[in-house]
C-alpha positions as CSV (number, residue, x, y, z in Angstrom):
1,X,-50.4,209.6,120.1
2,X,-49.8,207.0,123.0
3,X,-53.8,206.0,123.1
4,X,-53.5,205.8,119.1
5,X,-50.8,202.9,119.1
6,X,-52.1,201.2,122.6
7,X,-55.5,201.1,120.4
8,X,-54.5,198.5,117.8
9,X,-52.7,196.6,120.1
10,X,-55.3,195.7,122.1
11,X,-57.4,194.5,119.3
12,X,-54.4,191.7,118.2
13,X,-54.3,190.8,121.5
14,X,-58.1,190.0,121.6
15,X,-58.2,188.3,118.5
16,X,-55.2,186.0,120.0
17,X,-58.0,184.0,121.9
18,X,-60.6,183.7,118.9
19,X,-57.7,182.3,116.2
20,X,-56.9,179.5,119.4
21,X,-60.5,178.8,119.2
22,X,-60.5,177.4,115.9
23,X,-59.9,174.3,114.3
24,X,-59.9,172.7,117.8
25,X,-58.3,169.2,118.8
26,X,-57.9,167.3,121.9
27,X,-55.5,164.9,121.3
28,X,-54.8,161.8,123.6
29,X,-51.2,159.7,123.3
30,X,-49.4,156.7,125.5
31,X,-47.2,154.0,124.8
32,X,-48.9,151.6,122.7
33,X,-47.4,148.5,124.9
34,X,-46.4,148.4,128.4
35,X,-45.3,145.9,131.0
36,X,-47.0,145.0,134.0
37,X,-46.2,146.5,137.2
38,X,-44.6,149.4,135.5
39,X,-45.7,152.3,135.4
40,X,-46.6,154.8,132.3
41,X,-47.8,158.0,131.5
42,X,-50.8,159.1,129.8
43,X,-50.7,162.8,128.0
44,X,-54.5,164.7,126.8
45,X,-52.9,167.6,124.6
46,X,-55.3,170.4,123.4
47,X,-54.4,173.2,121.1
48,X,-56.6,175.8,122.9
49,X,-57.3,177.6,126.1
50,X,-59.5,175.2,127.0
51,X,-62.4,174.6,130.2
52,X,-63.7,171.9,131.7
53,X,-61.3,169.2,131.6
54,X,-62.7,165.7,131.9
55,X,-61.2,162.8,132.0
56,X,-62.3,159.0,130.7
57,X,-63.3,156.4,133.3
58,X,-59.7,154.2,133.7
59,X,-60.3,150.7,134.4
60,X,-57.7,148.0,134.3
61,X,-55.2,150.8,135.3
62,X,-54.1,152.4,138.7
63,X,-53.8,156.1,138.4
64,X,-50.5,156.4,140.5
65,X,-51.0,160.6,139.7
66,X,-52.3,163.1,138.0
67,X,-54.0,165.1,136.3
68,X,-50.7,167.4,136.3
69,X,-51.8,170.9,134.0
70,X,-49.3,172.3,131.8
71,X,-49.6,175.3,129.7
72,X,-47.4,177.4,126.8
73,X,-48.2,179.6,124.7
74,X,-46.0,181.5,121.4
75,X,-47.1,184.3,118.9
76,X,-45.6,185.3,116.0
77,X,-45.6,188.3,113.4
78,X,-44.3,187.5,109.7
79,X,-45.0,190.3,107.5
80,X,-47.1,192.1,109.5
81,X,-49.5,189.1,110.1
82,X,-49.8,187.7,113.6
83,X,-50.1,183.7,114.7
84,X,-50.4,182.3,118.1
85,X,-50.1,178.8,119.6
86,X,-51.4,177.5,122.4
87,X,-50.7,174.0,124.3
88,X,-52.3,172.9,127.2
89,X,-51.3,169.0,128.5
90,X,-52.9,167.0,131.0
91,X,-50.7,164.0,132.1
92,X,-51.7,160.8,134.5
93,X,-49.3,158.3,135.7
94,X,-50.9,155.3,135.4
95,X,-50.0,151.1,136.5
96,X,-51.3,148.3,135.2
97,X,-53.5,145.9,136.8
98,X,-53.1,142.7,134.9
99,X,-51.8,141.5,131.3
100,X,-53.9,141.8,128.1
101,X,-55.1,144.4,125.6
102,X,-56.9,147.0,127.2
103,X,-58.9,150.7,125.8
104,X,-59.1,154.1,127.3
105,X,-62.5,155.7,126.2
106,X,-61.9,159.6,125.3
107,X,-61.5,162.6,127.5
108,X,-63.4,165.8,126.9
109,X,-62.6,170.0,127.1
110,X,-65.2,173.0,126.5
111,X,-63.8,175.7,124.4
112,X,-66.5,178.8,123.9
113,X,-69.0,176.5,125.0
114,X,-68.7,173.6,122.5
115,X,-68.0,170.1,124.1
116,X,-64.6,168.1,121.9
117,X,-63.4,165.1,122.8
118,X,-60.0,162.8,122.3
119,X,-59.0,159.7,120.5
120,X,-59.3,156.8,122.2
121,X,-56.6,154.3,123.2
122,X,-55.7,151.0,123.1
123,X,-52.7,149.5,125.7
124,X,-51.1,146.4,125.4
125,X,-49.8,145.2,128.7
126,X,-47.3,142.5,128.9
127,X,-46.5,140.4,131.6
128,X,-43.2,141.5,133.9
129,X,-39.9,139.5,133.0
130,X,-40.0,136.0,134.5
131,X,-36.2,136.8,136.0
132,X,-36.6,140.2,137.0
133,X,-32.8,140.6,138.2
134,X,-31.4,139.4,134.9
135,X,-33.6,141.6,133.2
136,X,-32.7,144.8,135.4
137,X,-29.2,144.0,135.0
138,X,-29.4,144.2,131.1
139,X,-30.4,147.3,130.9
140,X,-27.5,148.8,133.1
141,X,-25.1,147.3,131.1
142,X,-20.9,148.2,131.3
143,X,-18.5,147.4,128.5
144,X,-17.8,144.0,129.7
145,X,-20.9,142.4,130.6
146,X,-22.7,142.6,127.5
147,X,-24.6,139.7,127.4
148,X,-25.6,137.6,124.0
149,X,-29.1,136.7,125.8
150,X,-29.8,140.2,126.2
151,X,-28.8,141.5,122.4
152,X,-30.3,139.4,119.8
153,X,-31.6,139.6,116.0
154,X,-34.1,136.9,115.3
155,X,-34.8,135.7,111.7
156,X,-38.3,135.2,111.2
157,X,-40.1,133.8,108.4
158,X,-44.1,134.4,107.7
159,X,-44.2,130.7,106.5
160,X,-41.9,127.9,107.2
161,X,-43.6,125.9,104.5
162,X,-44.4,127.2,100.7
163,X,-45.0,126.2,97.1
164,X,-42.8,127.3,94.8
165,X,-43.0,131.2,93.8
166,X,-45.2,131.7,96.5
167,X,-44.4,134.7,98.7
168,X,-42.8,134.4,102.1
169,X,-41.7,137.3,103.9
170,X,-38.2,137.6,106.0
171,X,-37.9,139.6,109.0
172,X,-34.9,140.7,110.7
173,X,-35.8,141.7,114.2
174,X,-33.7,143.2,116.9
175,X,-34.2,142.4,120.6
176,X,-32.7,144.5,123.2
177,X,-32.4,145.8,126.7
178,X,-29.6,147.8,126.2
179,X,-30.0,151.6,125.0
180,X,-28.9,150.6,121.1
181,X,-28.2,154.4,119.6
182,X,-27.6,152.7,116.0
183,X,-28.1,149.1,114.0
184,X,-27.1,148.9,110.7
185,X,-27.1,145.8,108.0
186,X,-23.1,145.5,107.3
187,X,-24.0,141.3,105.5
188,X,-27.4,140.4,104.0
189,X,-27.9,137.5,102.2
190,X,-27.8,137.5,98.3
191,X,-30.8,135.0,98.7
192,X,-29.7,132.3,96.1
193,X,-32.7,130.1,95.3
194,X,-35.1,133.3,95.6
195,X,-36.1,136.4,93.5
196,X,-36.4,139.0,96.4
197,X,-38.2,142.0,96.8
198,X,-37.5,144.4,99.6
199,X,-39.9,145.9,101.3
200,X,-39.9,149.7,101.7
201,X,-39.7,151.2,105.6
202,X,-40.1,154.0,107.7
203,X,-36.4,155.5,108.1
204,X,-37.6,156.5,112.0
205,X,-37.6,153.1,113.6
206,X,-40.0,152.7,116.6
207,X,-39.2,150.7,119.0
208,X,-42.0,148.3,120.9
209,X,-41.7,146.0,124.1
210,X,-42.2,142.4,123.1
211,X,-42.4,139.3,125.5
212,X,-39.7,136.9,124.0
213,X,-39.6,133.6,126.2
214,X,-41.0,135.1,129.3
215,X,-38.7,138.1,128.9
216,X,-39.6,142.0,128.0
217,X,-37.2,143.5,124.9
218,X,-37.6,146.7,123.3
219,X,-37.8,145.5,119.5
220,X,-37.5,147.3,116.3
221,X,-37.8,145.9,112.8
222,X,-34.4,146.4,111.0
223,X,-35.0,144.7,107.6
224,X,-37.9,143.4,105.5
225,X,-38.1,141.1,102.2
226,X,-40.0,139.5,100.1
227,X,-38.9,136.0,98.7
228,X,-40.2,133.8,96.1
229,X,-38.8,130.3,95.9
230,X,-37.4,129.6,92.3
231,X,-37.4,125.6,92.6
232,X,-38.7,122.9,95.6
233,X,-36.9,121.1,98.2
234,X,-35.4,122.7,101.2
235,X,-33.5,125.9,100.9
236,X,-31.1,127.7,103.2
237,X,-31.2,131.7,103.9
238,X,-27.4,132.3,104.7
239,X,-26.5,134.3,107.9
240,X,-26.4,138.3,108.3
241,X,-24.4,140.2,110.1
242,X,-25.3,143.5,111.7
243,X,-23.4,146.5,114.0
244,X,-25.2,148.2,116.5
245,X,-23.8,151.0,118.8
246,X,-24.7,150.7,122.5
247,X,-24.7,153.4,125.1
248,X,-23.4,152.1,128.3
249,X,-22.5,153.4,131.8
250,X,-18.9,153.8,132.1
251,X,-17.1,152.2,135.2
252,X,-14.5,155.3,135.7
253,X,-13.6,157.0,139.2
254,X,-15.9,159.0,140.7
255,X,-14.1,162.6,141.2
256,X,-16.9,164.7,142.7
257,X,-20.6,164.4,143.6
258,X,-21.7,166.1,140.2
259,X,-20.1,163.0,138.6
260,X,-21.4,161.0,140.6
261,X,-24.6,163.0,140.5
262,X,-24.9,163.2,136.0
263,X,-23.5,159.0,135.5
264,X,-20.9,159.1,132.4
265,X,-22.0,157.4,129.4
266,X,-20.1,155.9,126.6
267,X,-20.6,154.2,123.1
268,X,-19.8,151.1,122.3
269,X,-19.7,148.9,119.0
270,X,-20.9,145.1,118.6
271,X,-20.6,142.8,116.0
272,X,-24.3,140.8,115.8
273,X,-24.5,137.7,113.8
274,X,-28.0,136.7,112.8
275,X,-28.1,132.9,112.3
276,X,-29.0,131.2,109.0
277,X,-32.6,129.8,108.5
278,X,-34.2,126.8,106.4
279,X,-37.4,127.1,104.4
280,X,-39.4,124.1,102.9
281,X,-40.5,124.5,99.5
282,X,-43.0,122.3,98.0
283,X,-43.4,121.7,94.4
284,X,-46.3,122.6,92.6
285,X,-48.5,119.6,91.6
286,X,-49.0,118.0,88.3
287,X,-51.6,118.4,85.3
288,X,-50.1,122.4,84.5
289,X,-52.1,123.8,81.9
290,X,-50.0,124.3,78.4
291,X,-50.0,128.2,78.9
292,X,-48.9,127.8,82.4
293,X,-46.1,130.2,83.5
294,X,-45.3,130.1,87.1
295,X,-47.9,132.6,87.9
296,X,-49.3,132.0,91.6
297,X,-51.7,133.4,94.1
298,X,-55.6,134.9,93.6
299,X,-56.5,136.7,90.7
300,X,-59.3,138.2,88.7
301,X,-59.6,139.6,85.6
302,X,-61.7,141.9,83.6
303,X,-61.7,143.5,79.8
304,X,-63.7,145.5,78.0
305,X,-63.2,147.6,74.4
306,X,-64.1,150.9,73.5
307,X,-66.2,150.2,70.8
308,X,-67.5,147.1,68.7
309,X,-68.8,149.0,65.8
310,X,-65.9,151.9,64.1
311,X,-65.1,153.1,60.6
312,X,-62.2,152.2,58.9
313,X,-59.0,154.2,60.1
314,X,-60.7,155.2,63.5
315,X,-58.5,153.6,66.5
316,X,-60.3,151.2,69.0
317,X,-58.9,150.5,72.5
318,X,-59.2,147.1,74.5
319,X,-58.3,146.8,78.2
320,X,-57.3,144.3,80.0
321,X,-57.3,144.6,83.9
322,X,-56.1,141.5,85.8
323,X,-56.5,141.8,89.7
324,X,-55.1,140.2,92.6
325,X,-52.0,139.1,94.9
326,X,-49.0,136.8,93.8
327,X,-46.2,137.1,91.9
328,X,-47.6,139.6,89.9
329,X,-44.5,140.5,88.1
330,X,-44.3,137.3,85.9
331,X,-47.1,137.9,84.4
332,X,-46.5,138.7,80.9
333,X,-48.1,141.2,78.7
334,X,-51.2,139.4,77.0
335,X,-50.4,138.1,73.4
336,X,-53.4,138.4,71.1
337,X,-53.3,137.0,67.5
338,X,-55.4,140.1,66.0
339,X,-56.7,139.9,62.5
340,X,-53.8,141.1,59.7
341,X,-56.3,144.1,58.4
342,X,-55.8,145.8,62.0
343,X,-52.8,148.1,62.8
344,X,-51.8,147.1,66.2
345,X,-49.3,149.9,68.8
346,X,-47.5,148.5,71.4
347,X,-49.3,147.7,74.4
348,X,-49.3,150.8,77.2
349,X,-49.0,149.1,80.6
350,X,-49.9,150.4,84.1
351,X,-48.1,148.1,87.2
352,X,-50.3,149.7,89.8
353,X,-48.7,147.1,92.7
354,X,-48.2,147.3,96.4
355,X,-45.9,145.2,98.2
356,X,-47.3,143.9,101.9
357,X,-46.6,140.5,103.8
358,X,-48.5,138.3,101.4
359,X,-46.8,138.9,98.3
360,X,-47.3,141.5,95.9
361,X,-50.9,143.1,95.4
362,X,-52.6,145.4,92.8
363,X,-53.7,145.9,89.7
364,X,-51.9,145.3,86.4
365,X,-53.6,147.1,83.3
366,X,-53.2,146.6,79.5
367,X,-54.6,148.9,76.9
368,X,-54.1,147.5,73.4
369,X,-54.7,150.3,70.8
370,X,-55.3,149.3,66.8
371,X,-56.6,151.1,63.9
372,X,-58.8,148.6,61.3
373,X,-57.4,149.4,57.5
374,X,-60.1,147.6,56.1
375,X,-64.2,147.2,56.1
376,X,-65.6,143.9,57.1
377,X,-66.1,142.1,60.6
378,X,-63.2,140.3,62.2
379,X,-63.1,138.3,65.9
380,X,-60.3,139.2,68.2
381,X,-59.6,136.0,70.0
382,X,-60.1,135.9,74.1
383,X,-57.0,136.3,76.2
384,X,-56.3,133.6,78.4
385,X,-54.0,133.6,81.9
386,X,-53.8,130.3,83.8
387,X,-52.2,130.5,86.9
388,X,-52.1,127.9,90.9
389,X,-54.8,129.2,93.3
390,X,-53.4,129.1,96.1
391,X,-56.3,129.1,98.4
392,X,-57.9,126.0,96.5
393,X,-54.5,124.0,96.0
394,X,-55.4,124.0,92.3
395,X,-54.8,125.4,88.8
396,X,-57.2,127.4,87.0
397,X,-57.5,129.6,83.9
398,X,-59.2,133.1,83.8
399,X,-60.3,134.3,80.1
400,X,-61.8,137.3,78.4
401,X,-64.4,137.2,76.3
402,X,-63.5,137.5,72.9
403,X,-65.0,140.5,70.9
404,X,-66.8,140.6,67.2
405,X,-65.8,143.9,65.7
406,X,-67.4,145.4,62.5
407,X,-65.7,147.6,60.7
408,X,-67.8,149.8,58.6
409,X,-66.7,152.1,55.0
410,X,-65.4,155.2,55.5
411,X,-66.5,158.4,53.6
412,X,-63.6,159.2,52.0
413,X,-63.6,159.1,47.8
414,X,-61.2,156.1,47.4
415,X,-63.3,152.9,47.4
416,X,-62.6,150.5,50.0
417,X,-63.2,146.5,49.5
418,X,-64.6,144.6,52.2
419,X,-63.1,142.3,53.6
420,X,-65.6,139.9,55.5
421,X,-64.3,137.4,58.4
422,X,-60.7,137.6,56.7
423,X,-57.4,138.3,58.3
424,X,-55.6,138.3,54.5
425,X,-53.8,142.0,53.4
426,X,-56.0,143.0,50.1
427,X,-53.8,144.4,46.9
428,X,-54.6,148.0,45.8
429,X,-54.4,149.2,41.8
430,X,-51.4,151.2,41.4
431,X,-52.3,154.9,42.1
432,X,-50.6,158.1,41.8
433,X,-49.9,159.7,45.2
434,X,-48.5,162.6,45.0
435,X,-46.0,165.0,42.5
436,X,-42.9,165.3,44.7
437,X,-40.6,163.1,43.1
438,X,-39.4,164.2,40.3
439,X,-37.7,161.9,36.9
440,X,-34.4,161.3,36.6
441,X,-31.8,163.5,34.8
442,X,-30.1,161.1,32.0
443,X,-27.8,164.3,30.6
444,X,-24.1,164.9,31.0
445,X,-22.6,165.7,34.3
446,X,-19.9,168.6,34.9
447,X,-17.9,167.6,37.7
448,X,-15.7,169.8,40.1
449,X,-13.4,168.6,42.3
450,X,-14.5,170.6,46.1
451,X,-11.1,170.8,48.6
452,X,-12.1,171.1,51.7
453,X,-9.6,172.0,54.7
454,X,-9.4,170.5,58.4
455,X,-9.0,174.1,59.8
456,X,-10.0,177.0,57.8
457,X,-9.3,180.5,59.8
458,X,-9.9,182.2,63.0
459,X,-13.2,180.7,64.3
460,X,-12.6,176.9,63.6
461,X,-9.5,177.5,65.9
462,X,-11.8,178.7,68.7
463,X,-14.4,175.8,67.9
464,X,-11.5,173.4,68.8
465,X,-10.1,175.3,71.8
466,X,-12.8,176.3,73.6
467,X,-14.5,172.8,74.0
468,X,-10.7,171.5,75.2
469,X,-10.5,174.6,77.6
470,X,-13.8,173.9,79.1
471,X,-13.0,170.0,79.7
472,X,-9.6,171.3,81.3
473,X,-12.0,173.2,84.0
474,X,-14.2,170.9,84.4
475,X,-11.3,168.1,84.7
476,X,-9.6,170.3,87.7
477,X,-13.1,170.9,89.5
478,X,-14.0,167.6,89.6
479,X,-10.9,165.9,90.5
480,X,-10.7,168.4,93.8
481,X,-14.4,167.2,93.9
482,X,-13.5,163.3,94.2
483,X,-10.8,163.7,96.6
484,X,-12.9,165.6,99.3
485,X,-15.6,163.4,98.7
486,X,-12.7,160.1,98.9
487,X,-11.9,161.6,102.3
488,X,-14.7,160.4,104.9
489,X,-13.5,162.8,107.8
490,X,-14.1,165.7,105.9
491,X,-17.4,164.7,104.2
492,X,-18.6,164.0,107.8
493,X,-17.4,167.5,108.9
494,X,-19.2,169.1,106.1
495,X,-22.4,167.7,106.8
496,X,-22.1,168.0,110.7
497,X,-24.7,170.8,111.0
498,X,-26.9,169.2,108.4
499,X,-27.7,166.0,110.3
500,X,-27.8,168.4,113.3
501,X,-30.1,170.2,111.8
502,X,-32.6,167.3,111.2
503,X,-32.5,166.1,114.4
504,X,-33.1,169.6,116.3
505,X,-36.3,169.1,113.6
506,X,-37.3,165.7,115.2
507,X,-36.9,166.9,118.1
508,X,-39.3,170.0,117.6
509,X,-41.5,167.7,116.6
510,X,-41.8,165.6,119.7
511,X,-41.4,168.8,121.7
512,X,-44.9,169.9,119.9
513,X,-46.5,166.7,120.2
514,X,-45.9,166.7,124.4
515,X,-43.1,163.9,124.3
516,X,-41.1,164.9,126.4
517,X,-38.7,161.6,126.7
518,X,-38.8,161.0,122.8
519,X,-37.7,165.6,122.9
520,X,-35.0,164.8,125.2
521,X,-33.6,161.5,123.7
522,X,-33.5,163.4,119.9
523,X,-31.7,166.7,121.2
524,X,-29.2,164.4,123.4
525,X,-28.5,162.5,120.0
526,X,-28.6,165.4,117.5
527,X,-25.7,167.0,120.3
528,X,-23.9,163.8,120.1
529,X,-23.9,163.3,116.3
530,X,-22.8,166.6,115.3
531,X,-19.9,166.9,118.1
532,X,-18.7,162.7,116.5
533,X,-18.6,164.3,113.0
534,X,-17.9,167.7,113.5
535,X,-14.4,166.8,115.7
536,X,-13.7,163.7,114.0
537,X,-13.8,161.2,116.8
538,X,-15.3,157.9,116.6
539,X,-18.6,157.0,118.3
540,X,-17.1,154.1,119.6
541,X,-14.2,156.7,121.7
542,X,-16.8,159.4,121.8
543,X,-17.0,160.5,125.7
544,X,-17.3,163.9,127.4
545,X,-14.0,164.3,128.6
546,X,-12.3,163.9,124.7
547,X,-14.5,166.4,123.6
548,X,-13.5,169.0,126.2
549,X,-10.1,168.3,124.9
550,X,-10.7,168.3,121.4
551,X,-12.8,171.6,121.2
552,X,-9.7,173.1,123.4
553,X,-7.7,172.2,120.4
554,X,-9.8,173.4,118.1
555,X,-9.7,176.5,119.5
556,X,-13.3,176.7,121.4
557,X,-13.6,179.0,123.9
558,X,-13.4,177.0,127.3
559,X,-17.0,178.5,128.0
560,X,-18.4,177.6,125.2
561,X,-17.5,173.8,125.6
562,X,-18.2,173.8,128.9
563,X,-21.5,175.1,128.3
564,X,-21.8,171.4,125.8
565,X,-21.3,169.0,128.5
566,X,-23.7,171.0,130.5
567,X,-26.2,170.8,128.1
568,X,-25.6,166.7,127.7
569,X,-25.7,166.4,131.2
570,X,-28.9,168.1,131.6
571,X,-30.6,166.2,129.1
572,X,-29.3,163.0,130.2
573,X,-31.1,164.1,133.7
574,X,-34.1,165.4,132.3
575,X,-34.5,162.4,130.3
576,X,-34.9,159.5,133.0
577,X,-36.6,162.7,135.8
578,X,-39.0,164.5,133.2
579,X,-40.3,166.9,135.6
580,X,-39.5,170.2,133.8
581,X,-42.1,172.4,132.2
582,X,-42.9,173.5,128.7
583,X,-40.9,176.8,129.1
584,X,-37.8,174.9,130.2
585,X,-38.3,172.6,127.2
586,X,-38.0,175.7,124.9
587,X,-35.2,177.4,126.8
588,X,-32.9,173.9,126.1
589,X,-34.0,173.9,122.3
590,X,-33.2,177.2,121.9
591,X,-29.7,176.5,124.0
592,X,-29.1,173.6,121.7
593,X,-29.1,175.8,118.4
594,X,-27.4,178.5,119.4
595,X,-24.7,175.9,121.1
596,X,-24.1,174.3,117.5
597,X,-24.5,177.6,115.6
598,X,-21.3,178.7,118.1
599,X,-19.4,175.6,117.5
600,X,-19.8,175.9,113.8
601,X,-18.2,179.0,113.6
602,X,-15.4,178.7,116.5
603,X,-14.2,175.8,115.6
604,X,-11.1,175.7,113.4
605,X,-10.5,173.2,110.5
């Protein structure tokens, strides 16, 4: 019986290696910009038990170490089906050895005998900080000393100079060497003067190093929009204001060498003010065409119709494409003087558009149905759209050709007149069509006086009470609705484990894709969010020490919340000394759930 179960067993785990074997990848990452003289890390990730490692030829770089091998592996069994996973990471160190944009060709593995290789990469290295003790000092920062120079958002316009409606895009951009945890709008603009269009981003920001007068900043793009000047002359963007949470080091007493070991952290709020900005709007020149209206940028246009040669009563389609980038949206639907013997629909429009940095781009298509009524052959007129090149500094006017339709008889037994290059409506003969009305009765009339009552029995009762019951329910439900939903503390302690939640999925994520910094800064956060909700403290007064004291109130068992701060403290370590393995990794994921999972049911509201 033993030898019968061992049996099957050993076939899964054969297969184990065969199902790593397929659908191989190799996959290379590194910071896409570093600064020079610092140094970075380089990770080859493949998803298979893999031979043969071999590394690209580095120039331009020091390796400082490496390669350092790590390996993990998982399996699975969901309904009797079995998975495994396999990750095998090969990590150099790597220094810079002067300024510019630089490539790293591909690395290679053999699995089963078949060569794969990686992506390749491309490095932008940026020269180090002119004042390298300012800029070491900024990113240490305490709760005084946060300095204006080193926690900035720049305005920046695509185009300081424009013609009217012509696109210009408006960046807000932070700059930073602090460790911002959060940066939200709190004042934008209403941008008077300007029809605006906001452009659509990622709601992960990345942040990038930047050289900003000879200094590195880590910046991230907070807000994007499109503007189109409504009149000339020189127009002013008012001000924004933003808030942005910064973690800091706080300055408190040292009380044994663990604290002095894990350095105590603390959140703290600032008010940025992004300074107002002028743009110069030129008007567009003279000699507009008569059907100008405002439309400018680069256009094309096509048509075509579905047929040049119907019956009477079929329906024939024309289409009207025009192509291009501008301020697509004041383009209006085309206006076509079509012959009176055609039944025209409403237009069916398709805005295909795509908003990027130089205005508004796509396709706008018109399809014009119409059914002819009458036999003959009529000229729909061309469709004409003028609009200022901007490229040429010029207006100019696209047209369609227009189309000769002939309309031929139909087959039908009522004869049809023909009407020949005519847009007059033709008269018809009186004809009977159909027997469904009937004449009208010229006797006498017996009336009878009907009474009708407001509420007749039984049922019409119920048919008034049971609509007021209901909107008493619903009235109750509602109203307890509104007032959780009016109180912020306990909407933020409902959805405590929700945000949690997503961030323990970011952090997966990273944790699968070898980023070990990115894993450690996600679970760190994800801890820190839920505890700022879930007990109701500020982020601003959020430190370790409250939260000891706050969980103790809330009933926590002490090792429970001491386990927390271990688990903060370990991540703040592991974060700026990543030398832990893959396994470890996974053991402080798993910690991390099962932490919040605890504290969601110990703690008492």
């Amino acid at each position: 019986m033993l030898q019968r179960g061992i049996i099957p067993l050993l076939l899964v785990l054969l297969s184990v290696p065969m199902a790593w074997a397929n659908d191989v990848k190799l996959t290379a990452s590194a910071p896409a910009t570093v600064i020079m003289g610092k140094p970075f890390q380089i990770t080859y990730t493949a998803n298979a038990k893999v031979g043969d490692f071999r590394a690209p030829a580095i120039t331009n770089f020091d390796v400082l170490a490496g390669p350092f091998k790590s390996e993990s592996y998982s399996s699975q069994i969901i309904n009797g089906n079995m998975s495994s996973t396999v990750s095998i990471a090969f990590t150099y160190t790597l220094q810079p050895q002067k300024t510019g944009t630089f490539t790293i060709p591909s690395a290679s593995v053999t699995v089963d005998g078949e060569r794969y290789t990686s992506n390749g990469l491309s490095i932008k290295v940026l020269p180090a900080d002119e004042q390298s003790s300012s800029s070491s000092s900024g990113s240490s920062a305490s709760n005084a000393n946060i300095s204006a120079q080193n926690l900035f958002i720049r305005p920046i316009l695509s185009k300081t100079t424009v013609f009217e409606q012509e696109a210009v895009k408006l960046t807000y951009k932070l700059y930073t060497t602090y460790d911002v945890v959060q940066c939200t709008a709190s004042s934008i603009p209403d941008f008077k003067g300007f029809l605006s269009q906001e452009m659509e981003r990622s709601t992960n920001t990345q942040l990038d190093y930047e050289n900003y007068n000879g200094k590195n900043y880590l910046t991230a793009v907070l807000f994007e929009t499109l503007l189109y000047p409504q009149s000339s002359g020189e127009i002013a963007i008012d001000k924004a204001t933003f808030e942005a949470i910064i973690r800091v080091q706080s300055r408190q007493q040292v009380r044994s060498i663990f604290d002095e070991f894990f350095e105590s952290y603390s959140n703290v709020p600032r008010t940025i003010e992004v300074p107002a900005v002028r743009l110069n709007v030129k008007a567009l020149p003279s000699g507009k065409p008569a059907d100008f209206s405002g439309v400018v940028g680069s256009f094309s246009l096509s048509s075509s119709i579905s047929s040049e040669q119907v019956k009477v009563n079929d329906a024939v389609t024309l289409t009207i494409n025009i192509t291009g980038n501008g301020n697509m949206r004041l383009i209006s639907n085309p206006s076509i003087e079509f012959p009176e013997a055609f039944e025209v629909y409403d237009p069916k429009v398709n805005n295909n558009f795509k908003v990027s940095g130089n205005g508004l781009g796509g396709t706008k298509s018109v399809e014009i149905m119409f059914i002819p009524r009458h036999a003959g052959t009529f000229e729909i007129p061309a469709y004409r759209l003028s609009y200022f090149d901007l490229k040429d500094k010029r207006y100019k006017t696209l047209s369609s050709p227009a189309y000769t339709i002939q309309v031929l008889k139909s087959d039908g037994t009522v004869e049809e007149s023909v009407v020949v290059g005519s847009t007059a409506s033709r008269k018809e003969n009186v004809k009977q069509l159909g027997n469904d009305i009937r004449y009208i009765y010229t006797g006498e009339l017996k009336l009878v006086k009907q009474v009708d009552y407001l509420i007749d029995g039984f049922v019409n009762w119920l048919l008034y009470l049971i609509p007021a019951f209901i909107a008493m329910v619903l009235f109750v439900v509602f109203r307890k609705q509104l007032k959780e939903n009016a109180n912020a503390t306990l909407m933020k302690n409902k959805r405590a484990n929700k945000i949690a939640r997503k961030r323990l999925k970011m952090a997966m994520k990273m944790l699968r894709e070898g980023n070990a910094e990115r894993f450690y800064e996600e679970l760190m956060k994800g801890m820190w969010t839920y505890l700022s909700d879930k007990l109701s403290i500020p982020v601003a007064e959020l430190t370790k020490e409250k939260v000891i004291a706050v969980l103790h109130d809330k009933g926590v068992a002490e090792q429970t919340a001491n386990a927390c701060i271990d688990l903060l403290n370990e991540c703040e370590f592991a974060r700026y000394a990543p030398s832990s393995g893959q396994q470890h990794r996974d053991q402080l994921y798993d910690t991390t759930a099962r932490l919040i999972g605890e504290l969601e049911n110990g703690i008492k509201n």
